[in-house]
C-alpha angles and dihedrals in degrees: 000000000000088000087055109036101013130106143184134151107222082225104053104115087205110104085226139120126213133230136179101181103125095110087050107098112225088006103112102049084049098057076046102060092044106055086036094063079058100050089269133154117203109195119205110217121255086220104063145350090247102071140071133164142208115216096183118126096199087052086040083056096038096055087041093059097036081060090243100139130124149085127251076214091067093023086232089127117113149153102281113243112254078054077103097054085062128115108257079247095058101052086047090068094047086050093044083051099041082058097052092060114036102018123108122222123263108283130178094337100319141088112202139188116203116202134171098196095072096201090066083054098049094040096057090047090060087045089057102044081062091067093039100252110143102212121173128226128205133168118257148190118297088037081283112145105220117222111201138187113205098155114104093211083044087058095049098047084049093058096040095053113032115057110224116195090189099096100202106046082047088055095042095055093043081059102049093041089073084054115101136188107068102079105138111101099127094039120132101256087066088071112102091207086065101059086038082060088043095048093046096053124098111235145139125298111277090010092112087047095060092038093048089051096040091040091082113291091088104019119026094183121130090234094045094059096036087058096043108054093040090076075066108088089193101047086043092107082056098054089038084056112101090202103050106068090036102127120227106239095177151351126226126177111225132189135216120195082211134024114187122208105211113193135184099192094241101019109064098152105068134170117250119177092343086312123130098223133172134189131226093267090238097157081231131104146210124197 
């Protein structure tokens, strides 16, 4: 919840840690019961029911040498380094907690994060994909990148794994998650390659708009693609391409008891069964 609604500028010369989590429910008494069960005081602020601060030099010590510092104003925040070192499990509460705090409800079939310390933004991404939750970034308003989650099994891995304390964001994804029809989070048309293609291309007046709209905003049939970017010349191998518009129907994990590794030093992509492969180039091989 730091992560989310914590601030402090490394060059701020005041002992104190910031908190805006006024509009939290629940939120305050919580940061309460934690630093109190360590002799610590935690102050609201006069000013507003949003701020409360920590005075406290040994907290101040500890959150400068766990690399928490920064502020969402300058977008310096981000997940400390040895977030990474962590257990799966353990990355899945400071991410629990990160959403908490700075996650929006379900809405309309998405449930978005807004940052303005990119880095916060990339990194969960990359958390999420770990746990393999395709979840979509943009740039925003206010110089924020905006994280979203519009897959209903993305959704429901979400809520499954990660243990929310925030009740209502936690209700409000259950519920989108048994909503269908936008499945389309890792479609084409969300490659940026794609509309750079598109916005290079000479064509008619009016021509990039409807393309832009039938390519699969608007549209996210097969057909509907296909027929849009091959007014593209230069995006006419991808539409000629019988992989690229197959839709995915279900996923299923499977298990092997053994994977092999073949390798051929200086030919690591290799044809099976009418199949272009490659192996993982280990300089090392099995036989």
């Amino acid at each position: 919840m730091w992560i989310a609604e914590g601030g402090k500028d490394p060059q701020a010369k005041s002992k104190a840690l910031a908190f805006s989590i006024g509009g939290l429910d629940g939120a305050p008494r919580l940061l309460q019961r934690y630093f109190t069960a360590f002799g610590v005081s935690v102050h609201k602020s006069p000013a507003n029911d949003f701020d409360y601060c920590v005075s406290s030099s040994v907290a101040y010590e500890v959150f400068r040498r766990l690399g928490l510092f920064g502020t969402a104003k300058a977008g310096s925040k981000r997940f400390p380094s040895w977030f990474w070192r962590l257990s799966q499990r353990q990355r899945r509460i400071i991410v629990a907690g990160l959403w908490d705090g700075d996650g929006s409800v379900a809405w309309k079939g998405e449930a978005p994060i807004h940052q303005k310390s990119h880095a916060i933004i990339r990194d969960l991404y990359h958390c999420l994909l770990l746990d393999g939750m395709f979840s979509t970034i943009k740039a925003t308003a206010h110089c924020q990148l905006r994280l979203a989650l519009s897959r209903s099994t993305d959704m429901t891995r979400f809520v499954s794994l990660y243990p929310l304390w925030h009740a209502a964001k936690r209700q409000s994804l259950i519920r989108a998650r048994s909503v269908r029809g936008r499945e389309k989070t890792t479609g084409l048309w969300k490659f940026a390659g794609i509309w750079d293609a598109v916005s290079a291309a000479e064509l008619a007046p009016g021509q990039k708009t409807k393309i832009y709209n039938s390519g699969g905003r608007y549209d996210n049939s097969v057909r509907a693609q296909r027929t849009a970017f091959a007014k593209v010349p230069s995006l006419q191998p991808l539409v000629d391409c019988k992989l690229a518009f197959l839709r995915v129907t279900a996923i299923e994990q499977v298990q092997q008891d053994f994977m092999y590794d073949v390798q051929v030093e200086g030919a690591e992509n290799f044809v099976a069964n009418g199949l272009l492969a490659h192996n993982t180039n280990a300089r090392r091989q099995f036989s």
